[in-house]
Jmol script that loads the backbone (N, CA, C; Angstrom):
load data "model"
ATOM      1  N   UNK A   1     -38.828  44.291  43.277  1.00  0.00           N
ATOM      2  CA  UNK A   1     -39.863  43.337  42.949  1.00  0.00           C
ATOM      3  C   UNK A   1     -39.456  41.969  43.496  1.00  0.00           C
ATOM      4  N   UNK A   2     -40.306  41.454  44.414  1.00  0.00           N
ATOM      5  CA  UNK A   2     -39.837  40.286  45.129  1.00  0.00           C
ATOM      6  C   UNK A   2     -40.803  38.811  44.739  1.00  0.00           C
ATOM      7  N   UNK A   3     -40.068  37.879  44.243  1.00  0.00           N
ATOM      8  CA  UNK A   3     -40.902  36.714  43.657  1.00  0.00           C
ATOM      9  C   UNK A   3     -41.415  36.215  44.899  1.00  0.00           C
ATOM     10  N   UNK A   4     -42.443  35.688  45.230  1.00  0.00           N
ATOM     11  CA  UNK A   4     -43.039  34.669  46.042  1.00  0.00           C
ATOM     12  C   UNK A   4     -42.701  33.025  45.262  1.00  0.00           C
ATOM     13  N   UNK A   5     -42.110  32.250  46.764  1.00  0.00           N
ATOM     14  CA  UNK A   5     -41.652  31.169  46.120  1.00  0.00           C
ATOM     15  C   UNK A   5     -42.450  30.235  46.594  1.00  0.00           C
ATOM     16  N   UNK A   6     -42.944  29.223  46.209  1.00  0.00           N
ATOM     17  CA  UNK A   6     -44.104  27.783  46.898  1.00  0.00           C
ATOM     18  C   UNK A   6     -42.780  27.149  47.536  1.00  0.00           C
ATOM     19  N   UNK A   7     -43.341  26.687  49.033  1.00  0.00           N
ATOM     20  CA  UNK A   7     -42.477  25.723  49.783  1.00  0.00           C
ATOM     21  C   UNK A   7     -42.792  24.250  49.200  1.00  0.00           C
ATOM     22  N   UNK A   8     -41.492  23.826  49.253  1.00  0.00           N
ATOM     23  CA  UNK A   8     -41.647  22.191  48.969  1.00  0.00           C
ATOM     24  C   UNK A   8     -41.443  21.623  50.189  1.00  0.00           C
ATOM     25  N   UNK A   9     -42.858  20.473  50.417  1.00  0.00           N
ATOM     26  CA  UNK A   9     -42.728  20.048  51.462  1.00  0.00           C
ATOM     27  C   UNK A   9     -42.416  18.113  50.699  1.00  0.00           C
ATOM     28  N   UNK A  10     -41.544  17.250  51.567  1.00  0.00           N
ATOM     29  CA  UNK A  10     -41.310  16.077  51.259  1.00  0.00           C
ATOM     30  C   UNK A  10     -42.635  15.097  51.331  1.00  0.00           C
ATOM     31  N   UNK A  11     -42.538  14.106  50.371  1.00  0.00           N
ATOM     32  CA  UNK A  11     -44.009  13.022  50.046  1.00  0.00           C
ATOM     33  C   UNK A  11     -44.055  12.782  51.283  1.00  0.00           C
ATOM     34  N   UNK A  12     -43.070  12.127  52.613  1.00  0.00           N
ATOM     35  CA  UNK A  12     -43.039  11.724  54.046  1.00  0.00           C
ATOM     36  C   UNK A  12     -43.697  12.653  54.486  1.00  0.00           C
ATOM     37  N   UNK A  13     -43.255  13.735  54.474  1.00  0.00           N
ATOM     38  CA  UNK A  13     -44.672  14.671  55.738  1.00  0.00           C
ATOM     39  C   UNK A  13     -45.370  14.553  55.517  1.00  0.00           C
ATOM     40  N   UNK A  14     -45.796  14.903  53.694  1.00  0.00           N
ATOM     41  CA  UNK A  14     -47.203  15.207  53.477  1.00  0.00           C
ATOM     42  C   UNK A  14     -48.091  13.738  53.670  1.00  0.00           C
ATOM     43  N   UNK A  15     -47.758  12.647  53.974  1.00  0.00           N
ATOM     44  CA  UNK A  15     -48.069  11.438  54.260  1.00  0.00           C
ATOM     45  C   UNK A  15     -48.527  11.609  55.891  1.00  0.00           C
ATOM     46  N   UNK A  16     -47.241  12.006  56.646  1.00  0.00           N
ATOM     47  CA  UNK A  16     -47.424  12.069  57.528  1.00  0.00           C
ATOM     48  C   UNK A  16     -48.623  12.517  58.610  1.00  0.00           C
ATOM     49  N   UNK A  17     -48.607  14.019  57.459  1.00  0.00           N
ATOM     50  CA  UNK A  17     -49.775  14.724  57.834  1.00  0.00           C
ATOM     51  C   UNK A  17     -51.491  14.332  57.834  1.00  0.00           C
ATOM     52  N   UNK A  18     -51.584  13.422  56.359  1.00  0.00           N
ATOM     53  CA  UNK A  18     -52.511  13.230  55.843  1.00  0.00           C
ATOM     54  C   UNK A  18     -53.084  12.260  57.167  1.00  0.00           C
ATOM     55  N   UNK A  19     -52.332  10.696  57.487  1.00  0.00           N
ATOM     56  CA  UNK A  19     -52.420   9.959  58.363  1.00  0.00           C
ATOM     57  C   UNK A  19     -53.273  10.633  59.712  1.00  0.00           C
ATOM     58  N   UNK A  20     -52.135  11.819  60.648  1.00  0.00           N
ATOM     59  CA  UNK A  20     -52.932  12.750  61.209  1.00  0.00           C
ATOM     60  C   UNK A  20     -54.126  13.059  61.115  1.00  0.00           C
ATOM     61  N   UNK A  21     -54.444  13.461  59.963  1.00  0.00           N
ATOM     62  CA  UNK A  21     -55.969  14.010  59.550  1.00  0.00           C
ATOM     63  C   UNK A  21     -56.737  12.976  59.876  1.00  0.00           C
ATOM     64  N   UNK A  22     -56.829  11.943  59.353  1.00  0.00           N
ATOM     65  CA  UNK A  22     -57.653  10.994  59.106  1.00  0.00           C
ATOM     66  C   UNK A  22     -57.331  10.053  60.439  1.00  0.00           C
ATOM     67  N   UNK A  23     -56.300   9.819  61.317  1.00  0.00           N
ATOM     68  CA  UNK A  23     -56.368   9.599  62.577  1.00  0.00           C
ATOM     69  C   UNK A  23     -57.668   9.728  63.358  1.00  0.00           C
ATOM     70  N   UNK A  24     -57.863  11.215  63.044  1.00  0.00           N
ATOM     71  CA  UNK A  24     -58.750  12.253  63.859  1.00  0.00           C
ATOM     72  C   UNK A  24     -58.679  13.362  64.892  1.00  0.00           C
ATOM     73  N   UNK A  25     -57.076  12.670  65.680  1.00  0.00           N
ATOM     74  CA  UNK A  25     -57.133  13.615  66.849  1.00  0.00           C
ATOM     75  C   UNK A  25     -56.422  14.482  66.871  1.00  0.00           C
ATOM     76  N   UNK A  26     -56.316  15.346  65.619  1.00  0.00           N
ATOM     77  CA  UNK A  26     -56.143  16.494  66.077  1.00  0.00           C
ATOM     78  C   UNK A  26     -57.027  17.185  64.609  1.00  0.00           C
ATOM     79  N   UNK A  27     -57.508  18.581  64.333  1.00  0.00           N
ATOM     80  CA  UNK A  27     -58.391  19.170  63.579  1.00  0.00           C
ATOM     81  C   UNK A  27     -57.244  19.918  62.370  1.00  0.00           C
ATOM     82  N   UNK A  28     -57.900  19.787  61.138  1.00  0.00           N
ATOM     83  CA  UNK A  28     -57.093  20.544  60.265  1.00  0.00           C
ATOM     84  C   UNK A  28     -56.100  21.667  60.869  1.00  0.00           C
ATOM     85  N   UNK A  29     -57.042  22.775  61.510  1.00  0.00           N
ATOM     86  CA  UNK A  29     -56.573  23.919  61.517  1.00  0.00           C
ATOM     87  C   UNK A  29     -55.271  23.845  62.625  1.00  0.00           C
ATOM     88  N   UNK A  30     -55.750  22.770  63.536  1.00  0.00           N
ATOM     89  CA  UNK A  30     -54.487  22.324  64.927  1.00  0.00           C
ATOM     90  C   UNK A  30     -53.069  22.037  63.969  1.00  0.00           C
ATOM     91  N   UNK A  31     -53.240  21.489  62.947  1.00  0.00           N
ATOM     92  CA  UNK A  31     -52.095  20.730  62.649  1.00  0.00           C
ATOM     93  C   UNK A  31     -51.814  21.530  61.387  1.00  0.00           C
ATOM     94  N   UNK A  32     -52.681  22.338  60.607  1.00  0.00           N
ATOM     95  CA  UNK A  32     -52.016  23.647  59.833  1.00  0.00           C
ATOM     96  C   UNK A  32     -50.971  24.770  60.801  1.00  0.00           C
ATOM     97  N   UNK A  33     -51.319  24.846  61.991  1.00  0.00           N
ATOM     98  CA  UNK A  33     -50.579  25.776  62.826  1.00  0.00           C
ATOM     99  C   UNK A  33     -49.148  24.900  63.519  1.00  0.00           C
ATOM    100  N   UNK A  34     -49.864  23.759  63.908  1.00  0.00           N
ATOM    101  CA  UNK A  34     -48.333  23.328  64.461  1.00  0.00           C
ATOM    102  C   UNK A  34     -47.471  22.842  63.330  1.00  0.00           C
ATOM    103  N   UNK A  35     -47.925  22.959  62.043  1.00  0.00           N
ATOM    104  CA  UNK A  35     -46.683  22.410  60.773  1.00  0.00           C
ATOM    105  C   UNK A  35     -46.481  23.826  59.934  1.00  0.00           C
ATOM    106  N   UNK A  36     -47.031  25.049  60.614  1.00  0.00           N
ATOM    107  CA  UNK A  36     -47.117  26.010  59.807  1.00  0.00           C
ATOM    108  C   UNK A  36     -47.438  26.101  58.185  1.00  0.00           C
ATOM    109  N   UNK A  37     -48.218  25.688  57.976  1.00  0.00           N
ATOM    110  CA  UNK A  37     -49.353  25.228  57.001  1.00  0.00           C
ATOM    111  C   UNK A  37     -50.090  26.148  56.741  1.00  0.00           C
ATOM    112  N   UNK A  38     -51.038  26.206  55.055  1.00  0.00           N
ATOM    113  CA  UNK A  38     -52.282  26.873  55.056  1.00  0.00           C
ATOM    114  C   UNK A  38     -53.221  25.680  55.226  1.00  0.00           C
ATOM    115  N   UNK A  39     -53.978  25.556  55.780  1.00  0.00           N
ATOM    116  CA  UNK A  39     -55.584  24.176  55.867  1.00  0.00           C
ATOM    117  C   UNK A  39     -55.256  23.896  54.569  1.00  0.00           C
ATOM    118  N   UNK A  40     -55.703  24.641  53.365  1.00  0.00           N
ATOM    119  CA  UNK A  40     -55.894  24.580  52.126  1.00  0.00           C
ATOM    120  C   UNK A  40     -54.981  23.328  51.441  1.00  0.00           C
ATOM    121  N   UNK A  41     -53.742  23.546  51.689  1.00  0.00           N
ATOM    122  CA  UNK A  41     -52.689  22.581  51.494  1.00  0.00           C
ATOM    123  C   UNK A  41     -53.229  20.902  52.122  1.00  0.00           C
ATOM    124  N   UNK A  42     -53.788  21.487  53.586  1.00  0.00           N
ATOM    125  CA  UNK A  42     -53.617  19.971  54.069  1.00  0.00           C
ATOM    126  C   UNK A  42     -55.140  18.931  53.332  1.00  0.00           C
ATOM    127  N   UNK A  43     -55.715  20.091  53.099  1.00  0.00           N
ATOM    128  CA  UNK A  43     -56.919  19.513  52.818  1.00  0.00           C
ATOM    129  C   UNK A  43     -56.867  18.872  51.262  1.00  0.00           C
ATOM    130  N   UNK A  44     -56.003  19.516  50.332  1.00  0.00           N
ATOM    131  CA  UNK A  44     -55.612  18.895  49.003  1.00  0.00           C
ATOM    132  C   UNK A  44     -54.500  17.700  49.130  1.00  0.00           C
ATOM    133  N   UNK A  45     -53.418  17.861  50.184  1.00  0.00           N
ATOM    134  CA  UNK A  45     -53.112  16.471  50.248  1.00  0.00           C
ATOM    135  C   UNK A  45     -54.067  15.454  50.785  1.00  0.00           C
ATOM    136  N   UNK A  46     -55.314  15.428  51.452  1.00  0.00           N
ATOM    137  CA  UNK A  46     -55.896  14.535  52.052  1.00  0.00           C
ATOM    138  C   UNK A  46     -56.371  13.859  50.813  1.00  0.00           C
ATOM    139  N   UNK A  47     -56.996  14.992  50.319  1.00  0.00           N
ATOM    140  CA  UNK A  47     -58.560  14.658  49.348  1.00  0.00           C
ATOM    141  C   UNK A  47     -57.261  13.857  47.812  1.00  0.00           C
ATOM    142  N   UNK A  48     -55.608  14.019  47.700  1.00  0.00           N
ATOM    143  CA  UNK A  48     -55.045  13.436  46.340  1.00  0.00           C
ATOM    144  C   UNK A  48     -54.877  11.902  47.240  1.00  0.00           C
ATOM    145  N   UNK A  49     -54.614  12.298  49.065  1.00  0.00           N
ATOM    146  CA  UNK A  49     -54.498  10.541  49.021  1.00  0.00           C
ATOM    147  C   UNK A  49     -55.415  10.165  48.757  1.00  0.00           C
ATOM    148  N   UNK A  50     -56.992  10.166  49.121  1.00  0.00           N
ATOM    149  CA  UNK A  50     -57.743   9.263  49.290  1.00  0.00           C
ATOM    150  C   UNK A  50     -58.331   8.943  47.632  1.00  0.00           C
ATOM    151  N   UNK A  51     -58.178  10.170  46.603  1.00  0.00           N
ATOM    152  CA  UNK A  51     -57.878   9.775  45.298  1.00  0.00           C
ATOM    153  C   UNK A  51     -57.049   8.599  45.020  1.00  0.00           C
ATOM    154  N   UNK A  52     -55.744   8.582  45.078  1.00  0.00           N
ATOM    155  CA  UNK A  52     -54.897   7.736  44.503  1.00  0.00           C
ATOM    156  C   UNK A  52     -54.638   6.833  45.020  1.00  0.00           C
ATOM    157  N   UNK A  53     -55.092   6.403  46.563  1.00  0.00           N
ATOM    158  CA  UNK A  53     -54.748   5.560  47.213  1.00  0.00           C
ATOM    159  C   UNK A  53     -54.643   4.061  46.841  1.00  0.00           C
ATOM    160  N   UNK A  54     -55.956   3.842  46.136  1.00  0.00           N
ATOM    161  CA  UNK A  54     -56.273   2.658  45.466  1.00  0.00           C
ATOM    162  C   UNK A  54     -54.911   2.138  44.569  1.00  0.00           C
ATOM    163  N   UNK A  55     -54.012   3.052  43.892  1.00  0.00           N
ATOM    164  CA  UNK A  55     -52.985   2.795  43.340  1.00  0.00           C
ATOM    165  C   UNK A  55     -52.039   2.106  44.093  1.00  0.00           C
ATOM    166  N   UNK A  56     -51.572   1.976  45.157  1.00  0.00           N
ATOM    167  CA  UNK A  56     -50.874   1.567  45.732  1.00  0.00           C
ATOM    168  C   UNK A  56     -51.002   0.281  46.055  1.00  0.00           C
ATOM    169  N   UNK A  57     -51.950  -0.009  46.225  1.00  0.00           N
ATOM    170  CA  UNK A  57     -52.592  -1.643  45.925  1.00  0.00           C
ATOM    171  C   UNK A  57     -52.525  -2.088  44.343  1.00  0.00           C
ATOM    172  N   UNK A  58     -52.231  -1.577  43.394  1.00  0.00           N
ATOM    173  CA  UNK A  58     -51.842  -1.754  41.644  1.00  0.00           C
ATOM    174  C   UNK A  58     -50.435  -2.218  41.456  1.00  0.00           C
ATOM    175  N   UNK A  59     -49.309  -2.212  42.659  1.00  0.00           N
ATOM    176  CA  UNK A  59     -48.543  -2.838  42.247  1.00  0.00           C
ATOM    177  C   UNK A  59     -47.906  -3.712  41.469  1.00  0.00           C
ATOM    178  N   UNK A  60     -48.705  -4.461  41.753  1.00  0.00           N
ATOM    179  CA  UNK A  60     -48.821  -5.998  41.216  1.00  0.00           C
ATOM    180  C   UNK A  60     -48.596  -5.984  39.338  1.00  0.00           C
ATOM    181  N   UNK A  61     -49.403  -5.139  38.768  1.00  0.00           N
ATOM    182  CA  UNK A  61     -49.776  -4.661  37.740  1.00  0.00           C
ATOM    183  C   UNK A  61     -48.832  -3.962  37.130  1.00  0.00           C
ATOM    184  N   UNK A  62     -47.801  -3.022  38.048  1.00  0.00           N
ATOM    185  CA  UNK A  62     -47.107  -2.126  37.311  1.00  0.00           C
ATOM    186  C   UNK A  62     -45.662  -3.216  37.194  1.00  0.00           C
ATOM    187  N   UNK A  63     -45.502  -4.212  38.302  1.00  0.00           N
ATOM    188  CA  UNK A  63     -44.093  -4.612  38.236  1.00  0.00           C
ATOM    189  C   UNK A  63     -44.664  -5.910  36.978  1.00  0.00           C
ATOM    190  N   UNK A  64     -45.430  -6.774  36.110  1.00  0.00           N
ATOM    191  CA  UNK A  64     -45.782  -7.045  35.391  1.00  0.00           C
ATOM    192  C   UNK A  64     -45.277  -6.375  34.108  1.00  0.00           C
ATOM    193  N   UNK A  65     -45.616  -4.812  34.020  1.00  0.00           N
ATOM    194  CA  UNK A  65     -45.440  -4.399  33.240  1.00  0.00           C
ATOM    195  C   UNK A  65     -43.823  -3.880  32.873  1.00  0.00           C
ATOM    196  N   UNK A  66     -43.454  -3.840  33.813  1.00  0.00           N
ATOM    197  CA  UNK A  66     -42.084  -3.828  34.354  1.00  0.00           C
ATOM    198  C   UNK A  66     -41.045  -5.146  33.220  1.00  0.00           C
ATOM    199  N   UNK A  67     -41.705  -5.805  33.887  1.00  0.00           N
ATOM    200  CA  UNK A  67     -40.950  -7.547  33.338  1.00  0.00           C
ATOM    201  C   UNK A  67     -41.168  -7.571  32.112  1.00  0.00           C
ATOM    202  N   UNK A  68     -42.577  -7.343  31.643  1.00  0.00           N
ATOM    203  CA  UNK A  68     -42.836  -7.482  30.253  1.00  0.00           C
ATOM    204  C   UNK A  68     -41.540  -6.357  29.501  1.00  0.00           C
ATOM    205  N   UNK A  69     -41.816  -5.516  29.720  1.00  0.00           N
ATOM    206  CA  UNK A  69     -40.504  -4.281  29.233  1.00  0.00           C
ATOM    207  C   UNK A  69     -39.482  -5.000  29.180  1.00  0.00           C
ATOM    208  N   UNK A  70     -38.803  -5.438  30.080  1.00  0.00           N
ATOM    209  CA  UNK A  70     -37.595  -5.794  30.374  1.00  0.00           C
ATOM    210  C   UNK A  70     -37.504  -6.683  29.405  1.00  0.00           C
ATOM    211  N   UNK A  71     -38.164  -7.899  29.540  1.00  0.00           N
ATOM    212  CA  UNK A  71     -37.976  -9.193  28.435  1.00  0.00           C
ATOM    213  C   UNK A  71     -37.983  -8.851  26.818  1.00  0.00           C
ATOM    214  N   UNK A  72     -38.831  -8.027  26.730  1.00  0.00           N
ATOM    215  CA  UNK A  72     -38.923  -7.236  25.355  1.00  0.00           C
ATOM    216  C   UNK A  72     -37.633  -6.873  25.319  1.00  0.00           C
ATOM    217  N   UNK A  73     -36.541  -5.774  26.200  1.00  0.00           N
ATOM    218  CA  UNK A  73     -35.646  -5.376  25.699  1.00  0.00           C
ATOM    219  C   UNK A  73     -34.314  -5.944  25.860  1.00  0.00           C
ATOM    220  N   UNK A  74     -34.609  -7.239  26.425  1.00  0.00           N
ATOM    221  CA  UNK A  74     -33.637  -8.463  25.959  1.00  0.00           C
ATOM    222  C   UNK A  74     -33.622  -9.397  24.827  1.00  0.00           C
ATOM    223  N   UNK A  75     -34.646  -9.365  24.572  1.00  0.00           N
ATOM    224  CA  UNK A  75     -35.254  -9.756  23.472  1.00  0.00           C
ATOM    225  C   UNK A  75     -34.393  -8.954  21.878  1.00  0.00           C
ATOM    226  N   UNK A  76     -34.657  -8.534  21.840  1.00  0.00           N
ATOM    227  CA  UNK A  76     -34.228  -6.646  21.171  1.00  0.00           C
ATOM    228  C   UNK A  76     -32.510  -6.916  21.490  1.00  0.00           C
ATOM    229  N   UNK A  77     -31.700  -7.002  22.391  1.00  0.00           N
ATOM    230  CA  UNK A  77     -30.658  -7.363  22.899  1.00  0.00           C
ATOM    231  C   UNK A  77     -30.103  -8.564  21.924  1.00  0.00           C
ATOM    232  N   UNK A  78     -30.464  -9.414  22.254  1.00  0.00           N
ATOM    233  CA  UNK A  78     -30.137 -11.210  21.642  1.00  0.00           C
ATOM    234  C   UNK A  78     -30.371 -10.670  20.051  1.00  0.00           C
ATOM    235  N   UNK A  79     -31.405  -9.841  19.232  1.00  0.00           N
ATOM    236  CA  UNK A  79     -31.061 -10.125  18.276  1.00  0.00           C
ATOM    237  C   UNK A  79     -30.426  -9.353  17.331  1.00  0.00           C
ATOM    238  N   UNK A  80     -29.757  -8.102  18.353  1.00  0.00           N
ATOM    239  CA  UNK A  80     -28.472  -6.751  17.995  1.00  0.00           C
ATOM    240  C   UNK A  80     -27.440  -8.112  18.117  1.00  0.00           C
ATOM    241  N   UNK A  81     -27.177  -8.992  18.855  1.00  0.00           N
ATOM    242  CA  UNK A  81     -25.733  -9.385  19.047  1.00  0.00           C
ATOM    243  C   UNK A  81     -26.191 -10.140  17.913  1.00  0.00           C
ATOM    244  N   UNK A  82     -27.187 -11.173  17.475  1.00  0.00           N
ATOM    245  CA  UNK A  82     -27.022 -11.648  16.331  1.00  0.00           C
ATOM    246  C   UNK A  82     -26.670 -11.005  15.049  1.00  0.00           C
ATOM    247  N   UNK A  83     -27.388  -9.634  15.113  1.00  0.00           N
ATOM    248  CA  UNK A  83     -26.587  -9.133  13.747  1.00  0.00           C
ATOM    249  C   UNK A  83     -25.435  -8.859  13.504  1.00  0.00           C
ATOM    250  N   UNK A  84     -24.694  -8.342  14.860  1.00  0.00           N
ATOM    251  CA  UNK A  84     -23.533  -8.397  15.002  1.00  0.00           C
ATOM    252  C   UNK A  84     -22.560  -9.414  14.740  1.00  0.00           C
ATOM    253  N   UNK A  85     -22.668 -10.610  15.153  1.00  0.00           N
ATOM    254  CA  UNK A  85     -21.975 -11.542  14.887  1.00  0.00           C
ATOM    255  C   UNK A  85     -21.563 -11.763  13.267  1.00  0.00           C
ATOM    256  N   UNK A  86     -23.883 -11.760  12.537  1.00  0.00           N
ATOM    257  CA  UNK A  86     -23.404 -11.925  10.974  1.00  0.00           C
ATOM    258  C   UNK A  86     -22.872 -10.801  10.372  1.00  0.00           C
ATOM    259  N   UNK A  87     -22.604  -9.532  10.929  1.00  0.00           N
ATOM    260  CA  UNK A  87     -22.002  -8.823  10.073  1.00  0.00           C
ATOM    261  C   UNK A  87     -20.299  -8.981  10.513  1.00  0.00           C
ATOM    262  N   UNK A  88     -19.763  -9.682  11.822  1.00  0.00           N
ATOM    263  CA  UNK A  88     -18.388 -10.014  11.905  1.00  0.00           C
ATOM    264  C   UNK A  88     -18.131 -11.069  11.288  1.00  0.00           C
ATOM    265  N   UNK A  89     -19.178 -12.010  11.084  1.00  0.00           N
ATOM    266  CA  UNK A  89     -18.936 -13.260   9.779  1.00  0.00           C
ATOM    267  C   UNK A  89     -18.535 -12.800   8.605  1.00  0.00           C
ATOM    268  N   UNK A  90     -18.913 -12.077   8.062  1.00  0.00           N
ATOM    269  CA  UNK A  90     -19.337 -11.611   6.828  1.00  0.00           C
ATOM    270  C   UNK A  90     -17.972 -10.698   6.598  1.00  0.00           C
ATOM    271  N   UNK A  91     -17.412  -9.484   7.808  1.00  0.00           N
ATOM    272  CA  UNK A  91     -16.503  -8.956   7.349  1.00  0.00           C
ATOM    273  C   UNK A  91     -15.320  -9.920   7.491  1.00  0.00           C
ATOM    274  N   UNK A  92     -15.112 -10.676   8.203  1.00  0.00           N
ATOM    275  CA  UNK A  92     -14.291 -11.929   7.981  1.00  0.00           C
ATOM    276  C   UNK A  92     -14.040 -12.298   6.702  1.00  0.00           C
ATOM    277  N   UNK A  93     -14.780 -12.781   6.177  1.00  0.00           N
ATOM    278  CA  UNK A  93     -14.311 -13.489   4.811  1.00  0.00           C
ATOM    279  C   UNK A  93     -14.144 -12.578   3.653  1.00  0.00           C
ATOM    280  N   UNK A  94     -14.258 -10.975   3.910  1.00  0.00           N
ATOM    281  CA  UNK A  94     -14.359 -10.114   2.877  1.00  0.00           C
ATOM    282  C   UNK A  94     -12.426  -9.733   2.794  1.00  0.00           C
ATOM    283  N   UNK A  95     -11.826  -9.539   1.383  1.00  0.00           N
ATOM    284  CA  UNK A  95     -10.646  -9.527   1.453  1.00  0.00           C
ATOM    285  C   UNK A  95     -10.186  -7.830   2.274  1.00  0.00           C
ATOM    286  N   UNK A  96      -8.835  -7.825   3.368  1.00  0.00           N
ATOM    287  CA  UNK A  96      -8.478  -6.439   3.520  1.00  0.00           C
ATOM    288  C   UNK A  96      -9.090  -5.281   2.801  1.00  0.00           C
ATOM    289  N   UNK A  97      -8.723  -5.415   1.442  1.00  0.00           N
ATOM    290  CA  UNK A  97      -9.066  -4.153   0.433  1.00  0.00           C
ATOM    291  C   UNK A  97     -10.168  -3.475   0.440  1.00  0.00           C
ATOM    292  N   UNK A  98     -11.007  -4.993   0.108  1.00  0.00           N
ATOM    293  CA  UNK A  98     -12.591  -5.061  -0.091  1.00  0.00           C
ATOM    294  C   UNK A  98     -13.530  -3.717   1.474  1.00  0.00           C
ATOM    295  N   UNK A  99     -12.358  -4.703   2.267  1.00  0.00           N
ATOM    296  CA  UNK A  99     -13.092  -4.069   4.182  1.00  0.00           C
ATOM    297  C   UNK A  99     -12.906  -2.947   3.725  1.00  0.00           C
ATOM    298  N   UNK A 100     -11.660  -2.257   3.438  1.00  0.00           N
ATOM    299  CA  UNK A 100     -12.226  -0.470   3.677  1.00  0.00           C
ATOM    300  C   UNK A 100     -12.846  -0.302   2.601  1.00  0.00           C
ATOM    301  N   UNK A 101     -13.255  -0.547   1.631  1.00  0.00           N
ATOM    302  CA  UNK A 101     -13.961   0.008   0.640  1.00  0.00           C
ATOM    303  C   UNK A 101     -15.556  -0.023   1.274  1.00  0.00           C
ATOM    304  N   UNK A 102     -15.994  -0.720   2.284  1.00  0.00           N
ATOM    305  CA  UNK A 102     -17.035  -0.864   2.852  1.00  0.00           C
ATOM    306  C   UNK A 102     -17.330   0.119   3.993  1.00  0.00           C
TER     307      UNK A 102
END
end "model"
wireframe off; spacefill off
backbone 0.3
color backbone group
């Protein structure tokens, strides 16, 4: 019993390819044969770029959201070391004994 396995092809070709298509000069089926391809494939990478394409122009938006994250989890940061500090204040002035009993 022999599994059939799906080829993985890299985001660069399938870019590559898509470009091709939409170039024009050469026809699905030309460039399913010279990349040894089914059409089927090339025609679902065409039709997810021209879906998602618009995303790539959203940049702007995602590295925003990016920063916002980040500052939040410095934020979050600054006030772990503050507790830290008051709980090294705090075990400071507590006597030896007292510390391990804590």
């Amino acid at each position: 019993m022999s599994s059939k396995q799906s080829k993985r092809y890299t985001p660069h070709l399938k870019f590559q390819i898509v470009v091709e298509i939409l170039k024009g000069e050469k026809s699905v089926g030309q460039l399913a044969r010279s990349y040894n391809l089914h059409p089927i494939s090339i025609h679902r990478w065409k039709k997810e770029f021209l879906e998602k394409g618009p995303e790539i122009f959203r940049q702007d938006t995602t590295i925003h959201e990016y920063e916002r994250k980040i500052e939040e989890l410095e934020r979050l940061i600054g006030h772990k070391e503050v507790e830290i500090a008051l709980l090294k204040n705090f075990l400071t002035g507590v006597s030896p004994e007292r510390r391990k009993s804590l």
